[in-house]
C-alpha positions in Angstrom: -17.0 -0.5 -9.3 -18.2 -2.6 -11.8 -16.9 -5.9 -9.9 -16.0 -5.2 -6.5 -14.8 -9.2 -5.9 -12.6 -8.8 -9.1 -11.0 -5.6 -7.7 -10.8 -7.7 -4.2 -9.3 -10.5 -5.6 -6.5 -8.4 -8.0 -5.4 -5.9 -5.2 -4.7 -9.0 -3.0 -2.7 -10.6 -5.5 -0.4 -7.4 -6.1 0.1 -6.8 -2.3 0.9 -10.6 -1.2 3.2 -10.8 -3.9 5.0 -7.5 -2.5 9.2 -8.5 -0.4 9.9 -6.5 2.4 11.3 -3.2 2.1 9.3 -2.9 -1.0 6.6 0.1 -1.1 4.3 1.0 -3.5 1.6 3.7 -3.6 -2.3 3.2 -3.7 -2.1 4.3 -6.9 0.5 1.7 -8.1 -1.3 -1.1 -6.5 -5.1 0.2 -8.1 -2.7 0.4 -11.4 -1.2 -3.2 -10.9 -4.4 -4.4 -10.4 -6.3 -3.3 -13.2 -8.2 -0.4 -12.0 -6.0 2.3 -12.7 -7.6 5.6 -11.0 -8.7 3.6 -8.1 -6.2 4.7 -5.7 -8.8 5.4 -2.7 -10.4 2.4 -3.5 -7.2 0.4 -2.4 -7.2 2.3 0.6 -10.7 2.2 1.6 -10.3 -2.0 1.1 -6.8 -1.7 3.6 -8.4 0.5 5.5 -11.4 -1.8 6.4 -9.3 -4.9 6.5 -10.1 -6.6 3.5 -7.1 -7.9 2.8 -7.0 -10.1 6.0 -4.6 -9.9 8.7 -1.5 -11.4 6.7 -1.9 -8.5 4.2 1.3 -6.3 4.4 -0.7 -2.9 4.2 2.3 -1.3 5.8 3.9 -1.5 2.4 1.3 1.0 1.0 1.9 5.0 1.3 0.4 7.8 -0.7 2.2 8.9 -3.9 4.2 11.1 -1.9 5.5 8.5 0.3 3.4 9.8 3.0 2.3 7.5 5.5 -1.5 6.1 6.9 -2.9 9.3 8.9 -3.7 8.2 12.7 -1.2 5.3 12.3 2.2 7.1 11.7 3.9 5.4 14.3 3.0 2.0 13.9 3.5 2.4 10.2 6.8 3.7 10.3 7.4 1.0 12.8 6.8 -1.8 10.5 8.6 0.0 7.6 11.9 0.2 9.7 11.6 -3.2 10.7 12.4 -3.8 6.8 15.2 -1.5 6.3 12.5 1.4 5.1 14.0 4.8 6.1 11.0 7.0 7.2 11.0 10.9 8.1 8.6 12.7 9.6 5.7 10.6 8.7 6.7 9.7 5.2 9.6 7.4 3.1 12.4 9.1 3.2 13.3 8.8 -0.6 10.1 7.1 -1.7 10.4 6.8 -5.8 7.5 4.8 -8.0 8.1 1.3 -8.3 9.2 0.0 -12.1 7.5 -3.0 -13.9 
């Protein structure tokens, strides 16, 4: 990645700016940010924390909806706490978000 502060920096700004009950995908936020394609890239940065503790990761899923592998249950925890239905370790009728 060309500028990985820049890519930092944009993917905060697209998740703090996120309401609860909202979910995107990794995709979406890579595209929000600027770096469309960089789906994994989002991931790896939630992933290792880079988004500091305030960050609502939980808001994140995989295209399908499905949720963070090895943390099901505390994801789906966090996502009900907003009014997120979630089935069997994904949203239950996850849809892309508009812009």
């Amino acid at each position: 990645m060309a500028d990985a502060a820049d890519f930092h920096e944009r993917v905060v700004s697209v998740l703090s700016q996120l309401q609860p009950g909202e979910v995107v995908s990794y995709g979406e936020v890579a595209a929000e940010a600027g770096y469309p394609g960089a789906a994994r890239a989002v991931g790896a940065l939630l992933a290792a924390g880079g988004g500091g503790p305030d960050m609502p990761w939980w808001r994140v899923v995989t295209a399908d909806g499905r949720l963070v592998p090895g943390h099901e249950a505390v994801h789906a925890r966090m996502l009900r706490r907003e009014g997120v239905a979630v089935t069997q370790g994904r949203v239950t009728g996850y849809r892309k978000r508009r812009k």
